[in-house]
N, C-alpha and C positions, 0 to 999 in steps of 0.2 A: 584109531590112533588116540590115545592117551593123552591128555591137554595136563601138563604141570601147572603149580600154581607159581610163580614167581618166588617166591618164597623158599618152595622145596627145591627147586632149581639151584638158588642160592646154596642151600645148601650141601646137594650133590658136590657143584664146582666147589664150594669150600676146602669140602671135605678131600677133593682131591684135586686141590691146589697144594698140598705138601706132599714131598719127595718119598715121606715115611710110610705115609696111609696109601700112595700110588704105587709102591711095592706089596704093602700087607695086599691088597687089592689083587694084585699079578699072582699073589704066592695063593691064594683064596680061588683063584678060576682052575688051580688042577683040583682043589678036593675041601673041602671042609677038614678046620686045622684046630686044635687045640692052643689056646690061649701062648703058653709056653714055647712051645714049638714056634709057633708065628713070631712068639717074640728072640727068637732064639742068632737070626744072621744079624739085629742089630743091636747096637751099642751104648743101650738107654737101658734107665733103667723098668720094672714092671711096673711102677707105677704111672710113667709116663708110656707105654707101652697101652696100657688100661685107658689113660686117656686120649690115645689116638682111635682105640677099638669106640671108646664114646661117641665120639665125632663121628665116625662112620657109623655106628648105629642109629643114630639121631637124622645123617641125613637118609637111613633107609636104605643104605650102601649094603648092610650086613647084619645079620641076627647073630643073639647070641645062647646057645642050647645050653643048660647046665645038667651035670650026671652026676649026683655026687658031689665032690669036691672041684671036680675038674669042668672047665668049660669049653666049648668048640665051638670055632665061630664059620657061620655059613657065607658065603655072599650071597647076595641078593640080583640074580641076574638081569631081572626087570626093570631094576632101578637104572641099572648102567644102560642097558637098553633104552628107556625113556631118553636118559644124557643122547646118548648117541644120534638117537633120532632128532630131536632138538637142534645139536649139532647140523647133523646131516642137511634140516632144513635150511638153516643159515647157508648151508656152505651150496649148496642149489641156489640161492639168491645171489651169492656173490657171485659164482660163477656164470650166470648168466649177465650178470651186469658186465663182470671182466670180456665175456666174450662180445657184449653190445658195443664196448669200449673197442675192442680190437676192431669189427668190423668197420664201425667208424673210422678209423684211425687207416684203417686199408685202401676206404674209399679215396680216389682218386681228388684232388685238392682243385676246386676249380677256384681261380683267381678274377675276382670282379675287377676290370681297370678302374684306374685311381680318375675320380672327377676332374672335369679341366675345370679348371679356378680360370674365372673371369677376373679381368683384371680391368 
């Protein structure tokens, strides 16, 4: 298992904490896309288009090949993979707490009687 350093993590989730780069992302797992294309279902322009590909280069999300004139950008399946796992751990911690929680909460409630007060 691959140990992240806090930092790259950071910037994994950064990088897909926007709406824009978690589509490029989805359209990037059938195939390796060219620049264009990827930028083609949304409604920015390429320059900003270019700076979401940054972001996700940077956190390791995705490479970008050039051929010529034109570029195509891969994703990087590993990286997401690292996230997921991360994830994963978390979500094993919390589950076993939630489930600690239930069982307690099942267990049947025994009532200590209330002291008699001397008077």
């Amino acid at each position: 298992m691959v140990k992240l350093q806090p930092n790259r993590l950071d910037g994994i989730f950064h990088a897909l904490s926007d709406s824009t780069r978690r589509s490029m992302v989805q359209r990037l797992s059938d195939r390796p896309t060219r620049i264009v294309d990827l930028a083609a279902p949304f409604k920015i322009s390429l320059p900003a288009i270019s700076k979401h590909i940054r972001v996700l280069e940077t956190a390791g999300l995705v490479t970008r090949h050039k051929q010529g004139r034109e570029s195509t950008i891969h994703l990087q399946a590993n990286t997401i993979s690292q996230a997921i796992d991360w994830l994963a751990r978390h979500r094993q911690m919390w589950d076993a707490s939630f489930d600690n929680l239930e069982a307690f909460l099942k267990k049947p409630q025994t009532t200590k009687p209330k002291p008699k007060i001397k008077e």
